[in-house]
VEXPAKOL-696304 format. One record per residue (C-alpha): x, y, z. Coordinates in nm, 2 decimals, decimal comma. Last residue first. Layout:
% VEXPAKOL-696304
c1_c2_c3
X_Y_Z
...
***
This chain:
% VEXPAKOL-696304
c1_c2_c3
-0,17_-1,37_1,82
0,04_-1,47_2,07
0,02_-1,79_2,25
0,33_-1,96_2,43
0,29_-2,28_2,57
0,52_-2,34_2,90
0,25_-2,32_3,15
0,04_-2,57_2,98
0,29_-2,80_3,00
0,40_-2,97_2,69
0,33_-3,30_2,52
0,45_-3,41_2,22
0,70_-3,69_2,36
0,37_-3,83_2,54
0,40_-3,86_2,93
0,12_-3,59_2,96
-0,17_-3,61_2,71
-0,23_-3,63_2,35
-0,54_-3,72_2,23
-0,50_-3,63_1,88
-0,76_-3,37_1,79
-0,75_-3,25_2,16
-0,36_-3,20_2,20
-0,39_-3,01_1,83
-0,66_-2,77_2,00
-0,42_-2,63_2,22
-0,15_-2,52_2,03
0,20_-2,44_2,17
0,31_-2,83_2,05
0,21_-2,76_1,70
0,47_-2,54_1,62
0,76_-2,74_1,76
0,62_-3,04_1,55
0,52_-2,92_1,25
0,76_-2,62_1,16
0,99_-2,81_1,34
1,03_-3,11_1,12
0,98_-2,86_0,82
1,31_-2,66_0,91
1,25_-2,29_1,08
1,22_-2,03_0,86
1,50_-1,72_0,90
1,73_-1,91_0,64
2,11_-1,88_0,65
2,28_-2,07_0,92
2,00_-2,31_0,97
1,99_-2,38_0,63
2,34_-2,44_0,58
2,34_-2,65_0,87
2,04_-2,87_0,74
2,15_-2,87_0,40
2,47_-3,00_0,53
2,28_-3,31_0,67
2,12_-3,36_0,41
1,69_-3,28_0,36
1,39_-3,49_0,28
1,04_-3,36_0,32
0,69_-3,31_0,41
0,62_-2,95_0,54
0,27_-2,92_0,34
0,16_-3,21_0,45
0,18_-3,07_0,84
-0,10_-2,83_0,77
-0,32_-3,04_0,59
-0,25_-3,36_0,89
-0,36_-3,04_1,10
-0,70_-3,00_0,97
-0,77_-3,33_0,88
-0,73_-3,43_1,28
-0,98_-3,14_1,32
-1,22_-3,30_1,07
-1,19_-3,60_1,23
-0,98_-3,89_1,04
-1,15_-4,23_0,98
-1,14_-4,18_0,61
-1,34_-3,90_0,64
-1,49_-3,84_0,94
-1,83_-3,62_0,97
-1,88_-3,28_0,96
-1,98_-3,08_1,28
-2,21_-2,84_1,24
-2,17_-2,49_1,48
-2,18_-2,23_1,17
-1,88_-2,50_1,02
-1,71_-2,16_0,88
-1,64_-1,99_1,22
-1,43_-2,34_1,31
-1,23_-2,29_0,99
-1,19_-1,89_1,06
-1,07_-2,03_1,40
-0,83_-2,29_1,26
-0,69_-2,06_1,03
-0,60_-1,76_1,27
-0,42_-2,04_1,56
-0,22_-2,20_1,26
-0,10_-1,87_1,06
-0,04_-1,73_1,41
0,20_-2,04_1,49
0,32_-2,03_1,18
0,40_-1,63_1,16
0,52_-1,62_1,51
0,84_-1,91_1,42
0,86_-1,72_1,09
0,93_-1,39_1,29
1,13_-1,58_1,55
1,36_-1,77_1,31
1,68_-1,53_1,39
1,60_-1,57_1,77
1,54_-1,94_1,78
1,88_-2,03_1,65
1,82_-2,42_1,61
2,11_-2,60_1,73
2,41_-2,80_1,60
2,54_-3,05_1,83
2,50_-3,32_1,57
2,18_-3,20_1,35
1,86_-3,02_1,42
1,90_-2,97_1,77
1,60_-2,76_1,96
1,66_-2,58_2,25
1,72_-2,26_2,13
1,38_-2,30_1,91
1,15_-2,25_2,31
1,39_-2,02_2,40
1,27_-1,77_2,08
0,91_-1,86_2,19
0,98_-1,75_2,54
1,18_-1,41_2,37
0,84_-1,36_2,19
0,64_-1,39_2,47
0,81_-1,10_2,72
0,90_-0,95_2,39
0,46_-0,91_2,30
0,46_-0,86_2,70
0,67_-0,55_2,71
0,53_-0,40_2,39
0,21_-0,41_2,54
0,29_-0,21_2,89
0,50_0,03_2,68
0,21_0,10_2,44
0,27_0,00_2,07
0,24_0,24_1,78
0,64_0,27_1,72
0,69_0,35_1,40
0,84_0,19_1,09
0,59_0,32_0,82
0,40_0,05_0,62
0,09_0,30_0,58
-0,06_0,03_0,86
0,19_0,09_1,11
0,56_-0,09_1,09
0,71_-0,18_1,41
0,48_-0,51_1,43
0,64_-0,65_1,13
0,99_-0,73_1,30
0,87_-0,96_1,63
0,58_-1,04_1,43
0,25_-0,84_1,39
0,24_-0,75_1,00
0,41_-1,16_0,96
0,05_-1,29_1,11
-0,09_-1,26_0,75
0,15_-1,42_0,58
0,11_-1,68_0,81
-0,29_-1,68_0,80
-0,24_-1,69_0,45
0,00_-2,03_0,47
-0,25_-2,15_0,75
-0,59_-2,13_0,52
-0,37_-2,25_0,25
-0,32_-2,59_0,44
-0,51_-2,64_0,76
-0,78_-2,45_0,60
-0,77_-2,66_0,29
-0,74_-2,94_0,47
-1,07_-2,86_0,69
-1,26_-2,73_0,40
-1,28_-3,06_0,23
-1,09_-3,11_-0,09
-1,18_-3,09_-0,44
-1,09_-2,69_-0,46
-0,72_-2,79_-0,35
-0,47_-2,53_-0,23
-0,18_-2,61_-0,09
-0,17_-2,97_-0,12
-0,24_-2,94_-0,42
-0,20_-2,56_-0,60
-0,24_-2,25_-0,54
0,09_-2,23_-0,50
0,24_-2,17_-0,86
-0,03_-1,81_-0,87
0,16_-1,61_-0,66
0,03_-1,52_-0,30
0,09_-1,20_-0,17
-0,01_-1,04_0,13
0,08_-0,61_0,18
0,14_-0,37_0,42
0,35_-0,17_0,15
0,67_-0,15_0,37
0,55_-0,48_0,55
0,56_-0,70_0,22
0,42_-1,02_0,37
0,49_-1,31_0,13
0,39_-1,64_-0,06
0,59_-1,97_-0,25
0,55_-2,20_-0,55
0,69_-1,89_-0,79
0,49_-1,94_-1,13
0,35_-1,59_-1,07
0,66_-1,38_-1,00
0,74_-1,26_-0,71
0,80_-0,90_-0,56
0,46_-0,77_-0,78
0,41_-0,41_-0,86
0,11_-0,24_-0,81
0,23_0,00_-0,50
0,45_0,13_-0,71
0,71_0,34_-0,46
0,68_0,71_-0,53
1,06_0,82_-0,68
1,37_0,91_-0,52
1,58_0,62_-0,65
1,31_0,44_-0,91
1,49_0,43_-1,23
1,77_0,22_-1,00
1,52_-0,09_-0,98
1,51_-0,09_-1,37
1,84_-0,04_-1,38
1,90_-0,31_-1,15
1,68_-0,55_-1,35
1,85_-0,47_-1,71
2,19_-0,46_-1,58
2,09_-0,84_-1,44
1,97_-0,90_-1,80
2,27_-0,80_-1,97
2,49_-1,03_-1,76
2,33_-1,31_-1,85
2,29_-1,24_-2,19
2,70_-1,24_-2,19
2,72_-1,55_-1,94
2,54_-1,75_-2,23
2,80_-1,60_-2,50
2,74_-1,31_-2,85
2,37_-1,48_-2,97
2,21_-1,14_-2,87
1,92_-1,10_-2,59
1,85_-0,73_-2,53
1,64_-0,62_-2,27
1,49_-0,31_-2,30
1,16_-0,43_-2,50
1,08_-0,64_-2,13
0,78_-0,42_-2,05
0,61_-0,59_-1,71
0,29_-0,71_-1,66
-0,02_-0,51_-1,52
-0,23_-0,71_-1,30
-0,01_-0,88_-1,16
-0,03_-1,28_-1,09
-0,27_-1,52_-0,88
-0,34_-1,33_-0,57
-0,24_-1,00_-0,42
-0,43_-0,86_-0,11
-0,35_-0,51_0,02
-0,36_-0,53_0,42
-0,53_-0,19_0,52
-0,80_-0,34_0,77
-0,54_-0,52_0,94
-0,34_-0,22_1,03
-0,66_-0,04_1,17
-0,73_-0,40_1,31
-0,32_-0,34_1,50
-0,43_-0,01_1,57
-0,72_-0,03_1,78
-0,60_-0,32_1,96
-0,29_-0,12_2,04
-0,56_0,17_2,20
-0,74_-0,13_2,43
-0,43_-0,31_2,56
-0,31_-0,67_2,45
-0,23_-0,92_2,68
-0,58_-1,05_2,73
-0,65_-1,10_2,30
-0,95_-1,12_2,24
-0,98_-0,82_2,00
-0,69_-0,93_1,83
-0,81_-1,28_1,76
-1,17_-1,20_1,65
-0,95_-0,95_1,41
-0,78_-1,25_1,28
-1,08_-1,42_1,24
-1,23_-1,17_0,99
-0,90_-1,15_0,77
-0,91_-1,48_0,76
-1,22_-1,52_0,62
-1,18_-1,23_0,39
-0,80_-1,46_0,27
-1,03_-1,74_0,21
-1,31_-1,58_-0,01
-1,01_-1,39_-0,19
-0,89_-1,71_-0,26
-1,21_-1,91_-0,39
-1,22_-1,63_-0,66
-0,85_-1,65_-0,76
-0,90_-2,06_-0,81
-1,21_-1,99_-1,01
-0,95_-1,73_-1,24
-0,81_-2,08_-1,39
-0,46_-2,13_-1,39
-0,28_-2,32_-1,55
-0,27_-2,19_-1,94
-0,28_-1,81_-1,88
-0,12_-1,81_-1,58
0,18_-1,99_-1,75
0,25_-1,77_-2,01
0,19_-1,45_-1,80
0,43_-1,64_-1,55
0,70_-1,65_-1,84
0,70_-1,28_-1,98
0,70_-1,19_-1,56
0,95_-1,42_-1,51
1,21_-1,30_-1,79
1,56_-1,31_-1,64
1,54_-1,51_-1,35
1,27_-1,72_-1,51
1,50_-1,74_-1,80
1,78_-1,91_-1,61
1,61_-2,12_-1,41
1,48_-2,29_-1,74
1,84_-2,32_-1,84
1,97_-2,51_-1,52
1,65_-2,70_-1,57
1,73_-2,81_-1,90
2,11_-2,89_-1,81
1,97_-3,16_-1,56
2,08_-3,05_-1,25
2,43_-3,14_-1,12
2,44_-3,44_-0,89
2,55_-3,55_-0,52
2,38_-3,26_-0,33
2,52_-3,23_0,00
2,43_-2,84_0,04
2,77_-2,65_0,13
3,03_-2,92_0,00
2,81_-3,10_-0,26
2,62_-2,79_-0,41
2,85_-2,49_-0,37
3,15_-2,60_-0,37
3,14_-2,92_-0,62
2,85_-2,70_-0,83
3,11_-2,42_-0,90
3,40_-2,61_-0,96
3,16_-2,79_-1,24
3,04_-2,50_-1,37
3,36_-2,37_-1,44
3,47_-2,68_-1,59
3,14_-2,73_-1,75
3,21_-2,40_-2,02
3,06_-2,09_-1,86
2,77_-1,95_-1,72
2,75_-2,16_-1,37
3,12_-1,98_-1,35
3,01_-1,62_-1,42
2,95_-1,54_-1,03
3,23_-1,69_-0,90
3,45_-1,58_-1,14
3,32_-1,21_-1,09
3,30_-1,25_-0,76
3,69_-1,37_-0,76
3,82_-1,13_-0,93
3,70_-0,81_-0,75
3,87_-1,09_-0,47
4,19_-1,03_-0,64
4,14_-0,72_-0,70
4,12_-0,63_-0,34
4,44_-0,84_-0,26
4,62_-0,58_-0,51
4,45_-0,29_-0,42
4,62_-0,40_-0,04
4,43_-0,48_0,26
4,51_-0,32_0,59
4,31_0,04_0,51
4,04_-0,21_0,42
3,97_-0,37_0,79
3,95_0,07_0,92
3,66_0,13_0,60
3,50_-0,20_0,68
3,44_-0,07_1,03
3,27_0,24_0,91
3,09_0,05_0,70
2,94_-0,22_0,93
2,84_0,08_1,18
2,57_0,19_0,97
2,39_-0,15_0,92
2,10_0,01_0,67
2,30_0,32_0,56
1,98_0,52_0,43
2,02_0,74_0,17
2,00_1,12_0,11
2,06_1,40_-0,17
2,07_1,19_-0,46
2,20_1,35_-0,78
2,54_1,10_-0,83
2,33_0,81_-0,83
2,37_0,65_-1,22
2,57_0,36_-1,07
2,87_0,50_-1,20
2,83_0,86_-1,01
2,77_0,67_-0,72
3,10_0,43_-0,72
3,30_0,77_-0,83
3,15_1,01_-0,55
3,21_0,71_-0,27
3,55_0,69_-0,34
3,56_0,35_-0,12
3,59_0,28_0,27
3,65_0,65_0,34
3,31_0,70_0,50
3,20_1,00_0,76
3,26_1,31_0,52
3,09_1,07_0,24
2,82_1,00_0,41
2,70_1,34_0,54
2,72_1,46_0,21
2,45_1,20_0,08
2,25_1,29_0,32
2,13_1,02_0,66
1,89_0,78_0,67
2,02_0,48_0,94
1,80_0,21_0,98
1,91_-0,09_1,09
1,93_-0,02_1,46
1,54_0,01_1,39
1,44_-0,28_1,24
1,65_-0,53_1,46
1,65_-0,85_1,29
2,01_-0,74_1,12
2,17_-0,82_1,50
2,00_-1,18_1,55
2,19_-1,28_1,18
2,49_-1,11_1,34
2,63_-0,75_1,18
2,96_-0,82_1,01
3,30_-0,65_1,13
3,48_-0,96_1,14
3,30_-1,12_0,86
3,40_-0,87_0,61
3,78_-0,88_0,75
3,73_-1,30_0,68
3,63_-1,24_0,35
3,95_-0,97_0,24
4,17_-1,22_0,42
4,02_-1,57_0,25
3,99_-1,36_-0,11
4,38_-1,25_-0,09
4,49_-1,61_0,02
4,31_-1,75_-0,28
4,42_-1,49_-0,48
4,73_-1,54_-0,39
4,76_-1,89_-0,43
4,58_-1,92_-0,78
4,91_-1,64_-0,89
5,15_-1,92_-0,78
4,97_-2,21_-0,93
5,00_-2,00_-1,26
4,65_-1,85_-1,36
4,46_-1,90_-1,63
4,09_-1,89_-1,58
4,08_-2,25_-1,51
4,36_-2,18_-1,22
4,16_-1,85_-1,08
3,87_-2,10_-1,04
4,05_-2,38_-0,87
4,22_-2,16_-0,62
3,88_-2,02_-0,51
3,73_-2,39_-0,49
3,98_-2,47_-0,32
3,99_-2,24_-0,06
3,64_-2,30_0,01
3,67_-2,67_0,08
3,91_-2,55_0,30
3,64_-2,34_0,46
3,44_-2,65_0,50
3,66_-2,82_0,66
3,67_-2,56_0,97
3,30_-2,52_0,93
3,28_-2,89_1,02
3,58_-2,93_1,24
3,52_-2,64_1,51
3,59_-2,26_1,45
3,34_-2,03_1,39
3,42_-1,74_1,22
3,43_-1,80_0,83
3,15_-1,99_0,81
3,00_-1,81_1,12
3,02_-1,49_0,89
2,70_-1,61_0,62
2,69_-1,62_0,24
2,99_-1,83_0,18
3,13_-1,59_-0,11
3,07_-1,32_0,17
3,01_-0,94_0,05
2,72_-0,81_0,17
2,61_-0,57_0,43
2,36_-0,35_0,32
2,31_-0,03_0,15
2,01_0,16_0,10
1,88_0,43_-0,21
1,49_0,58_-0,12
1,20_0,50_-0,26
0,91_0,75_-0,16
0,52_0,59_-0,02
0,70_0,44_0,29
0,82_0,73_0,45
0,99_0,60_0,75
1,06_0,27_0,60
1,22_0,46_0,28
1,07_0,21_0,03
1,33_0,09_-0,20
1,65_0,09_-0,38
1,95_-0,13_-0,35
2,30_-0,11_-0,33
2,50_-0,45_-0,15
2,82_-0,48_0,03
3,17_-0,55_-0,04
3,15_-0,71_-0,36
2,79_-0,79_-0,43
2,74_-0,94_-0,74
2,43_-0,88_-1,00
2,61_-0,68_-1,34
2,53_-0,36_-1,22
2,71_-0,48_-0,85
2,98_-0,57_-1,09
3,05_-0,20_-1,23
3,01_-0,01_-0,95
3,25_-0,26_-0,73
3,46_-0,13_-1,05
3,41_0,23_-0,99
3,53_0,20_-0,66
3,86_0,03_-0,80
3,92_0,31_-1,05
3,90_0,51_-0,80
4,18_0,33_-0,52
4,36_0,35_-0,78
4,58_0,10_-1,05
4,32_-0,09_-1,20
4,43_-0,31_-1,45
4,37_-0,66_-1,30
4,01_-0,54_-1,29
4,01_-0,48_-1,63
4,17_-0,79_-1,76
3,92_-0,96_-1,57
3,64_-0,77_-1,76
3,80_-0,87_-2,08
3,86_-1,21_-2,01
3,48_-1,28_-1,91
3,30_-1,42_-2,20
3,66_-1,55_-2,29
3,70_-1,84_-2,04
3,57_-2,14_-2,22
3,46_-1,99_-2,54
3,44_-2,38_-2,70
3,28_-2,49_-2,42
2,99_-2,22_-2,41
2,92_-2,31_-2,78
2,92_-2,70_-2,71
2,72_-2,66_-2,37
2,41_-2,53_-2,60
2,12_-2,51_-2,33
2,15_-2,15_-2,22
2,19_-2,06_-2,57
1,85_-2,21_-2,66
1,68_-2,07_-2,33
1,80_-1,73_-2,41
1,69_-1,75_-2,80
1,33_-1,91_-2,66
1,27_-1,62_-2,42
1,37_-1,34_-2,62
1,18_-1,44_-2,93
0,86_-1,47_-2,74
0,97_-1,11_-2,55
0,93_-1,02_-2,89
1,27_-0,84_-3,07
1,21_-1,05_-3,43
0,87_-1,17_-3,44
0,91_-1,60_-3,36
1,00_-1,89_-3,52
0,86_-2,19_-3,37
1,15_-2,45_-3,18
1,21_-2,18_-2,89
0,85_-2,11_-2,78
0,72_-2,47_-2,79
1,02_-2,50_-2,61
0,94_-2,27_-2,34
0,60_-2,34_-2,29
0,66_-2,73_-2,22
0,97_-2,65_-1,97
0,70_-2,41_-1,81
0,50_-2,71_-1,75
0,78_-2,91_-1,67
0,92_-2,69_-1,42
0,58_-2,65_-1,25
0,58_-2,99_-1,14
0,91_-3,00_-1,04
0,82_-2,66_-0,83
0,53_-2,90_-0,72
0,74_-3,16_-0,62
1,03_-2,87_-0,46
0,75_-2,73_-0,22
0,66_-3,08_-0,09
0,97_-3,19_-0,02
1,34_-3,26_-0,14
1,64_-3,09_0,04
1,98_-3,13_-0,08
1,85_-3,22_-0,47
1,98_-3,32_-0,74
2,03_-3,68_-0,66
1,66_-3,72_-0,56
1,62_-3,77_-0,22
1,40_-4,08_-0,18
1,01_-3,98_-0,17
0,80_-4,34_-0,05
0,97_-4,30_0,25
0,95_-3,95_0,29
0,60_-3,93_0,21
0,50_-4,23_0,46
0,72_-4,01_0,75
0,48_-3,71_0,68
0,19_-3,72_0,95
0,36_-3,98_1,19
0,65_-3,90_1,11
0,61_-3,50_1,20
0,32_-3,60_1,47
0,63_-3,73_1,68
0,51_-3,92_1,98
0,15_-3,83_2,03
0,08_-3,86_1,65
0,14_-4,22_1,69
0,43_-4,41_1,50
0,43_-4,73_1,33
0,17_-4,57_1,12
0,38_-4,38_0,89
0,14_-4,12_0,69
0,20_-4,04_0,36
0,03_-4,34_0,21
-0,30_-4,22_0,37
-0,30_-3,93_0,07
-0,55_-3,67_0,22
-0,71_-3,43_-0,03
-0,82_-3,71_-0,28
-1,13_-3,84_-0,12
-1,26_-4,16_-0,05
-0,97_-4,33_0,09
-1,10_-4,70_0,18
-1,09_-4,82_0,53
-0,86_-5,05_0,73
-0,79_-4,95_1,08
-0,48_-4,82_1,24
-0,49_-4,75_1,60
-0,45_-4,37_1,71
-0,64_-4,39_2,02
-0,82_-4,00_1,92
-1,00_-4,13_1,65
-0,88_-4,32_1,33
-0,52_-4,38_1,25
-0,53_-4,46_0,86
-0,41_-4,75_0,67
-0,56_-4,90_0,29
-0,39_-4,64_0,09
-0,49_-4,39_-0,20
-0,30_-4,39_-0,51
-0,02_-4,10_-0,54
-0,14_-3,76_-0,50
1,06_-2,10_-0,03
0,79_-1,69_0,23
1,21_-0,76_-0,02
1,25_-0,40_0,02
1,18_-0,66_0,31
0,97_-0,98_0,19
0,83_-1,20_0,43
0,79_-1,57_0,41
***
C-alpha cells in the first residue's frame, strides 16, 4: 500500500498440476512453502489461475462469523492476535511499576474488557460533552467544538492534519482534507439505485437509534436523524470524487494563513485554530481547495441547530463501540452487517486488543519484536529488497518508452529509497498518556488527544525522517513518497509472506513481489510526481509523461471492465496506483529471481516448475473469502484491487505467467499481445 502524510500450513496433500498440461498427478509434498491443499484441481490455471491457485484455501477456509472478508492477511493477523493476546495478559494479571507503559497497557486492556463497568455508565462517559454541544449558541462556539472532537479523533466537516509539505518535503506543514461522511464515501449518499438506496435507510436508523439510547424522545431522534442525512448529503454534494483526490497536484493548494480566512467563511476559522493549538502558523495547505469553499455556500442553508445535531452524531458514533453493548451493538448492526455482511460481533478480547494497539502500538510491537522475531529474518530482508533494488534499475534502463534524462532520474530516485524493516529503531515515549480507571470511552479519548498532539507538536517543524507510519505487529507494508521511503513491519515477514524454509522461487513470488510493489508505488500514476527528496515536481519529459498516461489510462480500462459483484464494477482509475504497483511488484521480482539462479535451472518440486512456484507464491498471498457487501464497500473505498483480481487481472499482462502455465489463445486467461500493458 502506500502511505500519503500517510499497503491491508495445514498438512501437505496428495494432488498437484504438474507441467505445463495441467493434469493432476499424485506425489508427496516435500517442502512446506507450497500447501497442495490450496489448490482446486477441477480447474486449470488456464481458465481462472485465482481457483485454481487459491480455490482449495477457500474451501477448506469458511468465512468466519466475524469476519466480511477472511484471507491470507486476516490468518496471520489471527495469528498475531493471539500472540499479542498472550503478552497482554501476562502484562495485565502481574502487577506492574505504577505509570509504566507495562502498567498502561494491561489497565487499558482490563477496562476495555469489563462490559459490567461500561454497562452500568451506559451513556454518562459522554453526557457531558453532549450537553455541550447542545449548548452552543454561535456560530464560535460551534467552530471551537469541530476543534474539540477532531482532538478527540472524529472528523466533523473535514479533517486537520500535519505533515510533509510535498513541495518542501523536509518541513511539516498543517493540511486539511475532505472528511466528514458517517458512510465514508459520497456515492452512498449519491447514487441512487436499490442497494445504496437501502443502505442509506439502514443509515437512518442507525442515527435515530443512537440519539434514542442516548435519551432522546422519538421526536428529537427524528431530527437529528433528518439533520445528520441533510448536513451528510451537502458534504457529498460538494465532495471531491475518489478519481478527483488521485490528482497530486489539483490537491495541493499552500496558501497563508490570512489568505484563508479572507477566502473561507465555512467556520470561525481564528477560534477552531486557536483551539487546536495553531493560532501561530503563517501558511497551510488546503488539500481539495474548492471543497471548502463550497461547504462554506451548503452551510449558510443549514441551521446551528441541524449542525449540532450531527456534532452529536460523530460524537455518538464515534463513542458507541466504547460504551455499554447497546451502543455497541447499533454500532456493529450498521457498520458491520449492513456495510460489511458480517454476521457476529468480535470476541470482546479482540475488540480490546485492537484497542491498545491503537493506542499503544509502539509499547506493544516492541513486545512482540522482541519475542517473534528474530533479527535473521531482517538480514535475509535487506538481501531481498538490494536484489530488488538492482533489478528494478535493469528495468528502467530497458525500458523503450522511457527517454534517456527520465531514466536518469527515476534510478537517481531509486538510489535514495530509505529501507525500513522489522520495527523502529528508536521507540516511542508513551509517559504522556494517561490511562485512569474513570470509563473505557474516557481512556479512549485521552489517547487520541495524546496521538494528535503528538502529530500537532510537529506543525512547522523538520519532518522525522526516523519515524515509523506502522507499527511493527501490523501484517501489511508501504511506500511513503514524501520521504521516498519502503517499509515493511515486522507481522509480515511471516509465512506465506516470507518463509526462510522455502525455495527462492515462492519467496520471490511472495515477498519478493510485495517489496517489488512497494517499490513500484515511487513510479505510479501518483508516486512518479514526487523526485527523489520526496518533492512533488514534475521531472518527466513531455514525450515520457505522455506514454506513462497513454499506458496507465489502458491499464485503468483494462479494471473498468471488470465486475466484481451484480452490475457493480471495478473503478480502474482510483485502483491504478495499486493496479501499477502489482504488476511492477510482479515483473521486478521475477527478474531479480531469474538474476538469482546465475543461468541454473532448479528442479520441480512437487511437480511444480520453479516458475509455476513463483506465481502460485504470489497468488497465495491473495487467498480469500469476502461478502458481497464487503465487495461493494471495498470497491467504493479501497484503492487495491480485490484478491481475485489482484491474481488474475494482474497476471494476465505478464508474459512469463502464459509460459509457466501453458496458456494459449482460446483459454479464459488469455489476452492478446496487443492488449497487455507493461510499464515498469
Amino acid at each position: 500500500m502506500k502511505v500519503k502524510g500517510m499497503f491491508p500450513l495445514v498438512a501437505a496433500g496428495l494432488l498437484t498440476l504438474a507441467g505445463c498440461n495441467n493434469k493432476p498427478q499424485e506425489v508427496v509434498n516435500t517442502n512446506p512453502a507450497i500447501n497442495l491443499a490450496n489448490l482446486d484441481s477441477t480447474v486449470t490455471a488456464g481458465e481462472d489461475f485465482y481457483q485454481y491457485a487459491c480455490g482449495g484455501w477457500m474451501k477448506n477456509h469458511p468465512m468466519p462469523a466475524e469476519y466480511s472478508r477472511y484471507g491470507i492477511f486476516e490468518q496471520l493477523i489471527e495469528n498475531n492476535n493471539t500472540q499479542l493476546k498472550a503478552l497482554v495478559e501476562e502484562l495485565s494479571a502481574t502487577p506492574q511499576q505504577a505509570g509504566s507503559v507495562a502498567e498502561k497497557i494491561g489497565r487499558l486492556y482490563h477496562l476495555a474488557l469489563d462490559s459490567m463497568k461500561t454497562n452500568e455508565q451506559g451513556v454518562t462517559p459522554i453526557k457531558e460533552e453532549l450537553e455541550a454541544i447542545n449548548n452552543l449558541g454561535t456560530k464560535a462556539e460551534l467552530s471551537k467544538m469541530v476543534a474539540e472532537l477532531q482532538k478527540e479523533g472524529m472528523s466533523p466537516f473535514f479533517a486537520l492534519f500535519v505533515s510533509a509539505d510535498e513541495k518542501n518535503s523536509s518541513m511539516n506543514i498543517v493540511q486539511l482534507y475532505q472528511a466528514g461522511l458517517g458512510m465514508g464515501d459520497r456515492d452512498y449518499y449519491l447514487q441512487e439505485d436499490e442497494t445504496f438506496a437501502k443502505i442509506r435507510e439502514a443509515y437512518k436508523g442507525y442515527i435515530n437509534r443512537l440519539f434514542t439510547l442516548a435519551g432522546s424522545s422519538p421526536e428529537q431522534a427524528d431530527a437529528a436523524m433528518n439533520a445528520v442525512m441533510k448536513v451528510e448529503n451537502g458534504i457529498a454534494q460538494v465532495s471531491y470524487s475518489r478519481e478527483e483526490l488521485r490528482d497530486s497536484q489539483k490537491n495541493y493548494n499552500k496558501m497563508s494563513y490570512a489568505d484563508f480566512l479572507k477566502s473561507n467563511d465555512a467556520f470561525a476559522w481564528d477560534v477552531y485554530f486557536e483551539a487546536m493549538g495553531l493560532k501561530d502558523i503563517e501558511e497551510l495547505d488546503v488539500k481539495q481547495l474548492a471543497y471548502y469553499q463550497n461547504l462554506a455556500k451548503a452551510l449558510k442553508d443549514i441551521s446551528l441547530d441541524d449542525q449540532k445535531y450531527y456534532l452529536a452524531f460523530n460524537l455518538l458514533d464515534a463513542a458507541a463501540p466504547y460504551l455499554s453493548d447497546d451502543f455497541a451493538m447499533a454500532n456493529f448492526d450498521f457498520y458491520g452487517k449492513v456495510m460489511s455482511g458480517k454476521q457476529e460481533m468480535e470476541p470482546r478480547w479482540k475488540r480490546a486488543l485492537a484497542t491498545v494497539n491503537r493506542s499503544l502500538g509502539e509499547a506493544v510491537g516492541q513486545m512482540y519484536v522482541a519475542k517473534h522475531f528474530p533479527a535473521s529474518s531482517k538480514e535475509k530482508m535487506l538481501v531481498l529488497v538490494g536484489n530488488l533494488q538492482k533489478a528494478l534499475s535493469e528495468r528502467i534502463d530497458g525500458l523503450a518508452w522511457m527517454g534517456d534524462s527520465t531514466k536518469l532520474k527515476a534510478q537517481e530516485k531509486l538510489a535514495a529509497f530509505t529501507v525500513k524493516i522489522g520495527y523502529p529503531d528508536t521507540w516511542r515515549d508513551y509517559s504522556g498518556l494517561d490511562i485512569r480507571q474513570d470509563s473505557y470511552w474516557a481512556n479512549v479519548r485521552r489517547s487520541a488527544i495524546f496521538e494528535m498532539e503528538y502529530m500537532l507538536a510537529d506543525a512547522g517543524k523538520p519532518v522525522d525522517k526516523a519515524r515509523w507510519y506502522m507499527t511493527p505487529q501490523t501484517v501489511n507494508a508501504y511506500y511513503n513518497p514524501t520521504t521516498n521511503e519502503i517499509c515493511f513491519p515486522a507481522g509480515i515477514l511471516q509465512p506465506p509472506f516470507f518463509n526462510p524454509e522455502a525455495d527462492d522461487a515462492v519467496n520471490y513470488g511472495a515477498i519478493g513481489v510485495v517489496i517489488g510493489h512497494e517499490m513500484t508505488h515511487g513510479f505510479d500514476d501518483q508516486g512518479r510526481n514526487y523526485d527523489k527528496e520526496g518533492n512533488l515536481t514534475d521531472w518527466w519529459t513531455a514525450e515520457d509523461a505522455a506514454r506513462f498516461t497513454e499506458r496507465a489510462d489502458k491499464l485503468a480500462a483494462q479494471y473498468d471492465n471488470i465486475i466484481v459483484v451484480d452490475t457493480v464494477h471495478a473503478n480502474g482509475r482510483f485502483t491504478l496506483g495499486e493496479n501499477i504497483a502489482d504488476q511492477g511488484g510482479l515483473l521486478v521480482a521475477h527478474q531479480a529471481y531469474i538474476n538469482s539462479l546465475q543461468g541454473q535451472t532448479p528442479e520441480p518440486i512437487d511437480g511444480l516448475t520453479n516458475e509455476q512456484r513463483f506465481y502460485l507464491g504470489y497468488a497465495t498471498l491473495w487467498a480469500q473469502n469476502i461478502r458481497p457487501e464487503e465487495i461493494i464497500r471495498r470497491t467504493k473505498m479501497d484503492p487495491h484491487s480485490l484478491g481475485e483480481w489482484r491474481v488474475n487481472a494482474a497476471l494476465r499482462n505478464i508474459d512469463d505467467f502464459y509460459k509457466a502455465f501453458g496458456i494459449k489463445e482460446g483459454d479464459a486467461m488469455y489476452m492478446n499481445p496487443a492488449d497487455r500493458v507493461n510499464i515498469w
